[in-house]
N, C-alpha and C positions, 0 to 999 in steps of 0.2 A: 493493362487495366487491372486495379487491385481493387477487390470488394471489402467489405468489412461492414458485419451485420453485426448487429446489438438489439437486446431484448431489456425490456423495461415494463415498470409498472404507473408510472406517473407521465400520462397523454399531457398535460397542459405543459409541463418541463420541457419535452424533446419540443414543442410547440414555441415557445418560447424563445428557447435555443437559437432554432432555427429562425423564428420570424425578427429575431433582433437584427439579424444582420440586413433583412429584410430595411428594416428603420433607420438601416446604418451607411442604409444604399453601399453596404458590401455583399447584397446578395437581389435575388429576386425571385415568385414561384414561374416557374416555367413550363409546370406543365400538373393539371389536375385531372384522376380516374374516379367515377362515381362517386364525384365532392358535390356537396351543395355550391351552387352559385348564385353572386349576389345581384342586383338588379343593376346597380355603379360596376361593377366588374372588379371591385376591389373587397381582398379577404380579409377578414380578425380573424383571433384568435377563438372567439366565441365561437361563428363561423366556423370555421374547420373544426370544431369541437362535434359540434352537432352532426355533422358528418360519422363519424366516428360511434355516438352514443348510442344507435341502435345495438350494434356490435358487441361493445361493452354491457352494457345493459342485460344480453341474453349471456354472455360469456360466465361460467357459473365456476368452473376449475381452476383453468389457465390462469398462474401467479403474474405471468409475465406477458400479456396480451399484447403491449406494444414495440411493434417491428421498427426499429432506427437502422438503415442500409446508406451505407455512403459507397458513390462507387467514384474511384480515381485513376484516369487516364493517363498518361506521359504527359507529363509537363512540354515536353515537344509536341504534343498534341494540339493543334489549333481545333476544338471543338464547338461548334455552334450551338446556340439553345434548339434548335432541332433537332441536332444528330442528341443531344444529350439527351430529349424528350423520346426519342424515338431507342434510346440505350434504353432507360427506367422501363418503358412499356416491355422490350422485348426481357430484357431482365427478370422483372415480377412474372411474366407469362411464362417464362419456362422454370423459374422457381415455384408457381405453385400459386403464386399470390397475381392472377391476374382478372381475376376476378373480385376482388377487394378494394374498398376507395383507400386512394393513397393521394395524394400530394408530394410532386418536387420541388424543391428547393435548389437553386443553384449557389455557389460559394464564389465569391471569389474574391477572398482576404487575403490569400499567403497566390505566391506565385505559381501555382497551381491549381488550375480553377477544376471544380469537385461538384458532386450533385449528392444531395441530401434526401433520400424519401419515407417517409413517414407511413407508417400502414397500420393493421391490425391482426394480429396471426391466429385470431379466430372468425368462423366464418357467420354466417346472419344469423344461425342456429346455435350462435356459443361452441360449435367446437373446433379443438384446437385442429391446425393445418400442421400434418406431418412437415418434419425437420428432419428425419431421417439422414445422414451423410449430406448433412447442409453444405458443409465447406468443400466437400471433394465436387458436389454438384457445384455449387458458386465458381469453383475454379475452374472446371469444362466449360461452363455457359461463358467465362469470361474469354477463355481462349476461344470460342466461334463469335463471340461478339467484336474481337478484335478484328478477326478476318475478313465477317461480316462487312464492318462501316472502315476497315483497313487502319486499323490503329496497331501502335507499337507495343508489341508484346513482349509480357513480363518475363516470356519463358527463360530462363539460363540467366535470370539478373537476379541475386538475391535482396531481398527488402529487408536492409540493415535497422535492426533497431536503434531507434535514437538514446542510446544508453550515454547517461548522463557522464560526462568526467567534469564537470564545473561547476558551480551555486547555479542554481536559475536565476535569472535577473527580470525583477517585479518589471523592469520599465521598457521591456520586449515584448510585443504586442502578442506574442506566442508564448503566452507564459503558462497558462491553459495546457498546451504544448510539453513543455518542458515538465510542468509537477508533473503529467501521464508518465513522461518517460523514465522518471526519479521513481515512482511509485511503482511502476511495472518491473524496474532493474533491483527497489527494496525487496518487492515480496519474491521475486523469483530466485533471488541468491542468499538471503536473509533467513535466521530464525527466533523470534521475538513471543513472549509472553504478556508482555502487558502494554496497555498502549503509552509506560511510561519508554517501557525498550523502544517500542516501534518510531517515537520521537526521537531519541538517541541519534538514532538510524539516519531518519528524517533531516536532523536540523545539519549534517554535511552536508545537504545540498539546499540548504536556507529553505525550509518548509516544516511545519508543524500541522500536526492532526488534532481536532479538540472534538468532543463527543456536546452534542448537545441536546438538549431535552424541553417536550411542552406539552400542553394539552390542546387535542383536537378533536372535535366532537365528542367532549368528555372520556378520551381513552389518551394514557398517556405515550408519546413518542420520542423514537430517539433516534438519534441520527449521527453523522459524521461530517464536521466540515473541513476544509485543508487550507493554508494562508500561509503566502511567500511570506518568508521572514526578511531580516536582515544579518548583520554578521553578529549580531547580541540576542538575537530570539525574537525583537520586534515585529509586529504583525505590520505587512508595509501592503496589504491586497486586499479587496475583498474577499471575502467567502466562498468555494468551491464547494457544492454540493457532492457527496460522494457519486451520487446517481448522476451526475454531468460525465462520470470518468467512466471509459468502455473498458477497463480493469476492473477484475471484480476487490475493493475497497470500501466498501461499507461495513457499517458496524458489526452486521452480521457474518460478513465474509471474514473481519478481523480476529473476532471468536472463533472462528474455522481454524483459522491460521495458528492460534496462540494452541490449539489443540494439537494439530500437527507439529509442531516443535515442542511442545514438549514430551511429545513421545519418542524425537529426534535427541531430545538434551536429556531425557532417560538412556535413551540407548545409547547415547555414543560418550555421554558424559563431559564434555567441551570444559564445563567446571570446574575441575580439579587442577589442569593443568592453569587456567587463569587465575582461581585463588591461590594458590604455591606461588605463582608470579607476583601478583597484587603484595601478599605478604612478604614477599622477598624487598618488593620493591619498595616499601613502609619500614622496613628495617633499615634499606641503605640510605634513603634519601626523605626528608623532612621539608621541603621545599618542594610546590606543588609542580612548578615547570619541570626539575630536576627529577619526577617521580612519572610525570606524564612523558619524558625522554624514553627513561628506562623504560616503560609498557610498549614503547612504541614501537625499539626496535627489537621486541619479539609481536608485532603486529598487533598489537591491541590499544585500540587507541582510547580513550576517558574521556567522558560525559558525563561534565559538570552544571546542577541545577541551583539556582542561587535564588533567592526573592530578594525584595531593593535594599531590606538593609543589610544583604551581605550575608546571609543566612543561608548555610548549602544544607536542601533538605533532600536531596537525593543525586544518587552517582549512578554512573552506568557506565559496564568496558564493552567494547566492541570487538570479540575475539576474528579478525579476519582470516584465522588458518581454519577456524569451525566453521565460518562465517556464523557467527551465536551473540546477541544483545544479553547483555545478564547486569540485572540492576544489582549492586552492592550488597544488599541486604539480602539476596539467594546466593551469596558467597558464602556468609557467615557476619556472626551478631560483631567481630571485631572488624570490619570491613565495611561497614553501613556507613550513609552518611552523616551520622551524627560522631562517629569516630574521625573522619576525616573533618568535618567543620571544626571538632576540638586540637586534631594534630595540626591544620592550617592558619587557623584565625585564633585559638588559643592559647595556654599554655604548650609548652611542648616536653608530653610525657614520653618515655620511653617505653616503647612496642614489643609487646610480647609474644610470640605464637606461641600456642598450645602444641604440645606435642602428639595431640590427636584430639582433634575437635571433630565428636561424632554427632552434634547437633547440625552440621556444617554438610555432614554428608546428606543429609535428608533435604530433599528440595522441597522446600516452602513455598505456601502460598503467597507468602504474607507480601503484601506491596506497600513502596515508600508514600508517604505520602505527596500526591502530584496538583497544589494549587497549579493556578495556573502562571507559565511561567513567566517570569521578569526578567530575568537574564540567565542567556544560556551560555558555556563555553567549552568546546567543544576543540578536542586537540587531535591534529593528523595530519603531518608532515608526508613527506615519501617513509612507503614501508618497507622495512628490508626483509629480508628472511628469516623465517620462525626457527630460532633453536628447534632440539628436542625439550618432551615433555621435564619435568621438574620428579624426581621420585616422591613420596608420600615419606614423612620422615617415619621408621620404621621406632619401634618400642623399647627400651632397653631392655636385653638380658636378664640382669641383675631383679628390676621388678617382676619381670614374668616368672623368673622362677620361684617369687615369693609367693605369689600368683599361684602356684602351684601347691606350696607345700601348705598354707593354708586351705587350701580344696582337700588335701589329705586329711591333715588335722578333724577337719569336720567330718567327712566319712568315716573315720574311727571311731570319733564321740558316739554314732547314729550307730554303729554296731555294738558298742559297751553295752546300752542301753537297749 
């Protein structure tokens, strides 16, 4: 049996959540600890809310008051709504939370039927309930609860992450599913600064992130929503709230992220070797498939952003040997994509690199501009093996040592006088 606890701030969502399925007759509660009950014997949402609000109410610190625990058997496991109500009670009692109203939910959408329960990890007086070595306890209690009711133990099986190698497909009922596991395999192998990078990223496996904003209770909000795409960038799903996802992917967490890499793409510099390629690759080839070839087979693949009439207002390379997203214009001002919409769709001028481009070397803030997208295209065949790095083209001779004698020149003058 595999546990897997999450912590949240929004009681009516994880309610929700759960109680759809409930409507979908893909699930049902099966088992309530110090809930309110109703006189028909049937729950709302309001209902279980009330339950809960004493709780909330005194809770005065705790950001993250709401306890969401799924816990999941062996699919070979034929489990009864008994033996599962009689798991949740012995579960919460030796985690800590058996004295808390919780509510179970039972699942049974995918071929693996799951139990759901909902609690509050603060106690009637607002304070929080120690977590202390959560998951090393979660996983002892889970190996005697195995023994206990004689279920199939996890021990000596590893739980393979479902790490995406395909598009998710909007029209799989586990699609919910699949962005988790696209989203868990971006942030863990990935390094991305801005949420046009983190899209880049994203639209391999037909998904887009969009930031959204409003006013509630006269304070402004913002948030993160996610939407299968299609193979052009189309939004083909509803909306994915970030706080639906047991990864941490929220706006807040994505600011995290953008932090951590770039203290990554400070220190290791991934850049230099992508821009020398980029540029290399703008000299040989004028022709965007012929250009997107050549990036590819030193593993970097191109992300192209276009609006309807054909307008590319931003790019982004995918360095797979840094693993690093780097939008065009932290390359340098000859690499951005108003350089490439004029070598692509307009005249076609001849390309020059600078023999030392030190604006290039400084990594800027500065971000492309990211309406939102109309069409995306997005190049990645199989990748072969990354050469080595590209040298930095070195200064000529000749000027340095002019370089020189004028530095003389002037320290003479300064002595004359």
């Amino acid at each position: 049996m595999i546990a897997k606890i999450g912590r949240g701030s929004h009681l009516k969502g994880v309610l929700l959540y759960n109680y759809e399925k409930v409507e979908k007759d893909q699930g049902n509660i099966i088992h309530c600890h110090r809930m309110i009950h109703s006189l028909t014997g049937k729950f709302t949402i309001s209902l279980l809310e009330r339950s809960f609000e004493p709780y909330l109410i005194a809770n005065n610190k705790t950001e993250k008051p709401i306890l969401h625990i799924s816990l999941n058997p062996n699919p070979k496991d034929a489990v009864s709504d008994e033996v599962f109500s009689s798991l949740a009670e012995n579960y919460m009692q030796e985690m800590g939370y058996g004295e808390q109203p919780y509510v179970v939910f039972k699942h049974a959408d995918t071929e693996r039927a799951h139990i759901h329960i909902v609690s509050v990890c603060v106690d009637e007086y607002g304070k929080r309930i120690s977590d202390s070595f959560e998951k090393v306890r979660s996983m002892k209690i889970c190996r005697k609860l195995e023994k206990q009711f004689k279920l199939t133990s996890a021990i000596g099986k590893i739980e393979k992450k479902d790490v995406p190698i395909q598009k998710v497909n909007a029209k799989q009922d586990n699609l919910k599913q699949q962005i988790t596991s696209a989203l868990s395999f971006v942030n863990e192998n990935y390094h991305y600064q801005t949420l046009g990078e983190y899209n880049a990223l994203l639209s391999f496996f037909n998904i887009t992130a969009q930031e959204v904003r409003g006013i509630i209770h006269g304070k402004e909000k913002r948030g993160l929503v996610y939407f299968a795409t299609d193979s052009l960038g189309k939004k083909v799903s509803n909306p994915f709230k970030s706080s639906r996802f047991s990864q941490p992917v929220g706006l807040i967490d994505l600011h995290q992220k953008f932090k951590k890499s770039k203290d990554f793409i400070n220190t290791y510099k991934p850049q230099k070797r992508v821009r020398e390629l980029v540029r290399d690759a703008m000299q040989k080839y004028q022709s965007q498939e012929d250009f997107k070839k050549y990036l590819q087979d030193y593993k970097i693949s191109t992300f192209v952003r276009e609006n309807k009439e054909g307008r590319i207002y931003g790019i982004s390379f995918i360095d797979h040997t840094s693993k690093t997203a780097l939008n065009g214009s932290r390359l340098g001002k000859d690499v951005s994509a108003n350089v490439f919409h004029r070598l692509w769709n307009e005249e076609k001028l001849p390309i020059s690199t600078p023999a030392k481009d030190n604006s290039a070397e400084h990594f800027t803030e500065h971000i492309e501009n990211e309406p939102i997208v109309e069409t995306q295209r997005f190049y990645n065949t199989n990748i072969m093996e990354a050469l080595s790095s590209l040298l930095p083209t070195e200064i000529p001779e000749e000027m340095d040592n002019d370089t020189v004698k004028k530095k003389r020149k002037k320290k003479r003058s300064v002595k004359r006088r």
